[in-house]
N, C-alpha and C positions, 0 to 999 in steps of 0.2 A: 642460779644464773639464767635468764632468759633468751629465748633463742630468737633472733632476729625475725621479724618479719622479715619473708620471701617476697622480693619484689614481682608485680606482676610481668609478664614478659610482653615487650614493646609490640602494639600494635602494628602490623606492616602494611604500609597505604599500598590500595590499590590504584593504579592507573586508570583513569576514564577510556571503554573501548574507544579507539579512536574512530570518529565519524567519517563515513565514506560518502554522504551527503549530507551539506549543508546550506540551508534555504534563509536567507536573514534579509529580515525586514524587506520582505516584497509587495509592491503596490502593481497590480494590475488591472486596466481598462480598457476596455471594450470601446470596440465604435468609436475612439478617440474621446468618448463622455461617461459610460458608463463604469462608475466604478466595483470590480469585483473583491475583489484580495484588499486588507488593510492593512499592511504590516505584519503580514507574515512570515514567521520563524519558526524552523523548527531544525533538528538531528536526528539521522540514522547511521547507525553505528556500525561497523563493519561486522558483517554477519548476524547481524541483528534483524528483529522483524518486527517493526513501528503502525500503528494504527492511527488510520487520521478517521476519525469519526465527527456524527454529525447529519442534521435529519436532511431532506433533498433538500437542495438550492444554499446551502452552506456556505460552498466552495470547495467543496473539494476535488471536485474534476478538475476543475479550474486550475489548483495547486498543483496536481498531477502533469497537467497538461504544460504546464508554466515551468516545470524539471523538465519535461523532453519535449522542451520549445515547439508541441502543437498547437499551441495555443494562438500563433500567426496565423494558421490555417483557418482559424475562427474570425478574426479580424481585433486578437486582440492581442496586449504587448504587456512587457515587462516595463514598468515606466521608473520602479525607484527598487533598490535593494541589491543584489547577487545572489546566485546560485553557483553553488562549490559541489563537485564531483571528483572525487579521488585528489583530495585541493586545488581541482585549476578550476577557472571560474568559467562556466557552460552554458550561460545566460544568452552569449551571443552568437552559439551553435549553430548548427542544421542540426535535424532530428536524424537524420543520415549520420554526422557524424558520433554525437551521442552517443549511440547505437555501438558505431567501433568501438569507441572506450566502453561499453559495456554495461549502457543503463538503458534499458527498453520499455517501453509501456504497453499492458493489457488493456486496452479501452472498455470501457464500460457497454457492455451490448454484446461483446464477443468479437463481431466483425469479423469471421471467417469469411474466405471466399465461396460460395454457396454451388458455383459451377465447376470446384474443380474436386478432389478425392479430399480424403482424409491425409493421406500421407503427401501430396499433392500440395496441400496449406502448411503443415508441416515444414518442408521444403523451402518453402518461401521465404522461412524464418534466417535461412542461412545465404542469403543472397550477399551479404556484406560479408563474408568469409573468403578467405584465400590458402587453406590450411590443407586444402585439395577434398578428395571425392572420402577417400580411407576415413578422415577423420569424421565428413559429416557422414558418410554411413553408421562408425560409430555412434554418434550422440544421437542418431534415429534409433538407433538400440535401445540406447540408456532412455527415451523417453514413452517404448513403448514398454522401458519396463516400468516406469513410473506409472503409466499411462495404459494396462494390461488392455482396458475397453477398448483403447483406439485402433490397438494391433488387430482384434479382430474387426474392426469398420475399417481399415484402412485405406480399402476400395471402392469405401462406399461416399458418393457426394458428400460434402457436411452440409450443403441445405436440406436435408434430408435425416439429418441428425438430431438426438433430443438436446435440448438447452445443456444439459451436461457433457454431452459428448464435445458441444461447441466449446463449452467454457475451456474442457481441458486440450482443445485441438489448439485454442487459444493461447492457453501457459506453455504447454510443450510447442508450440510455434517459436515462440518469446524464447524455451530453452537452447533453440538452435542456433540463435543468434552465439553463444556460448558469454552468456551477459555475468555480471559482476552483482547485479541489479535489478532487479524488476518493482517496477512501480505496476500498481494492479486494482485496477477500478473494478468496485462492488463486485466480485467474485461470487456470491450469491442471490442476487439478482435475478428473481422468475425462478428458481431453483427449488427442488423439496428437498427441506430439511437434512434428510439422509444424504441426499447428494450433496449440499452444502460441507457437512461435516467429512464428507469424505476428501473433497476438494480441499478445508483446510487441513486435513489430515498429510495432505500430499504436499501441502504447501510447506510444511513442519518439514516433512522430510527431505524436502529438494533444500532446505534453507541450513538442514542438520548436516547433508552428506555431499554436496556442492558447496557449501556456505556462499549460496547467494542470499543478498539482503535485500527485503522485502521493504516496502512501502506502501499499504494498505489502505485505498480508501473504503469506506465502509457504513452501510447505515444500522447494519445487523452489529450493534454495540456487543450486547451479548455473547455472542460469538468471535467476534474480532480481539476482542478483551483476554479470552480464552488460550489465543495464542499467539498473542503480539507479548511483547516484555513493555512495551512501554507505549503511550497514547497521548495523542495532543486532541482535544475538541474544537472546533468551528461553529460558529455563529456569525452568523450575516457577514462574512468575510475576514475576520479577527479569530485568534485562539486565543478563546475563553478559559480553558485550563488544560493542563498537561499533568503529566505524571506515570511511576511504573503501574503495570492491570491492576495490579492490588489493591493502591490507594483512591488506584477511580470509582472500582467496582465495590468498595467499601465507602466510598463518597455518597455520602445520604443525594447531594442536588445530582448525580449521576443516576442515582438509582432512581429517583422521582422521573426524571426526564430523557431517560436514556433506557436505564431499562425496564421502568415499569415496574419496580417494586418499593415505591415506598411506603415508607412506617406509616401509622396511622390510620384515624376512618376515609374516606373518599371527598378529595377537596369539591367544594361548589366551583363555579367559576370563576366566580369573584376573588373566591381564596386562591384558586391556583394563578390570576392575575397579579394580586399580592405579591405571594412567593416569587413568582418571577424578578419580582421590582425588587426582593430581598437578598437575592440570587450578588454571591460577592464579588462575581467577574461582568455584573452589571450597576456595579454601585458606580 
């Protein structure tokens, strides 16, 4: 008598995290002529931490800037697409409001205040708060414990601070806000290595033990890749390809162009002019 085959036991779908921002199809210009952004789209997932990579002049500030509508500031707009935050649509925002609901931006450069203390910039972060004095003393706690360096400069100018100590008076500024979100331009940037790595290190863990969700722009691919779950790429204002780190940084046109290692002996010009033209998110 033969014994039945055992059925296998039924696979159980999982749910897509649901996205806490979503950027679709956005065209943005400058100057009323120049165009930047082509249709850009993309998802960040609630509690997720997404990389927007891409060499300078991409767009990707641009895209940043275009989530927490600075981008008016520059002279430029949103002209075709939406922008969804916690599902309502935030395209037609103040960067003030924003902010309330709980998505903030690190601008690329730092932009501390240079005349005023360390805890002083800090501070400033929680100006849209009304939760009283108890609570933001609290979260100056919690960011000098993220943030061990700053508690001891805390009295010290930050124009007088090294590019790290800025960068991070910068994120834990962005933390007081008590954000949902941070959008966070080139975090690396002027930065040595060591420091870089530490900064994502921290970024991992405000993202692990807050579950706020990151949005990365980034030209340090390598790095970015490392501890984002998932990446969209930019070229001349279009996302050329997307995917989770793994299938980018195993992507042979990623690795030639992005990080610098691909297979092979060393292309001439000509060939790597080629390959470009080969390139399948340029066909």
């Amino acid at each position: 008598m033969t014994e039945a085959l055992a059925k296998p036991a039924p696979v159980a779908k999982t749910e897509a995290a649901t996205p806490i921002l979503g950027v679709h199809n956005i065209e943005v210009i400058y100057d009323h002529v120049i165009l930047v952004l082509k249709g850009v789209s993309l998802e960040v997932p609630e509690g997720g931490i997404v990389a927007l990579l891409g060499a300078n002049g991409a767009g990707k500030s641009t895209t940043l800037k275009s989530i927490s509508n600075l981008v008016r500031s520059e002279r430029g707009e949103v002209t075709k697409g939406r922008i969804e935050f916690k599902g309502e649509r935030v395209d037609g925002m103040t960067p003030n409001d924003l902010v309330r609901r709980g998505c903030i931006q690190v601008m690329e450069g730092r932009h501390c205040f240079g005349h005023l203390t360390v805890e002083e910039n800090l501070l400033t972060g929680s100006f849209t708060r009304r939760d009283g004095r108890g609570a933001v003393a609290a979260d100056l706690d919690m960011v000098y414990a993220y943030f061990p360096r700053l508690k001891e400069r805390r009295n010290s100018l930050a124009g007088y601070t090294s590019g790290g100590e800025q960068q991070m008076t910068a994120i834990g500024r962005a933390l007081m806000s008590r954000p949902t979100m941070i959008l966070l331009d080139e975090p690396s940037m002027g930065l040595a290595p060591q420091i870089v790595e530490q900064i994502f290190e921290i970024v991992r863990d405000i993202n692990t033990k807050e579950r706020v969700s990151f949005l990365l722009a980034e030209q340090n691919t390598n790095v970015a890749l490392r501890y984002a779950s998932y990446g969209y790429i930019l070229e001349s204002g279009r996302v050329v390809m997307d995917g989770d780190s793994k299938s980018l940084r195993e992507n042979e046109d990623v690795k030639e162009f992005y990080l610098g290692v691909g297979g092979g002996d060393r292309k001439s010009f000509r060939d790597v002019k080629s390959y470009k033209r080969r390139k399948r998110w340029l066909a």
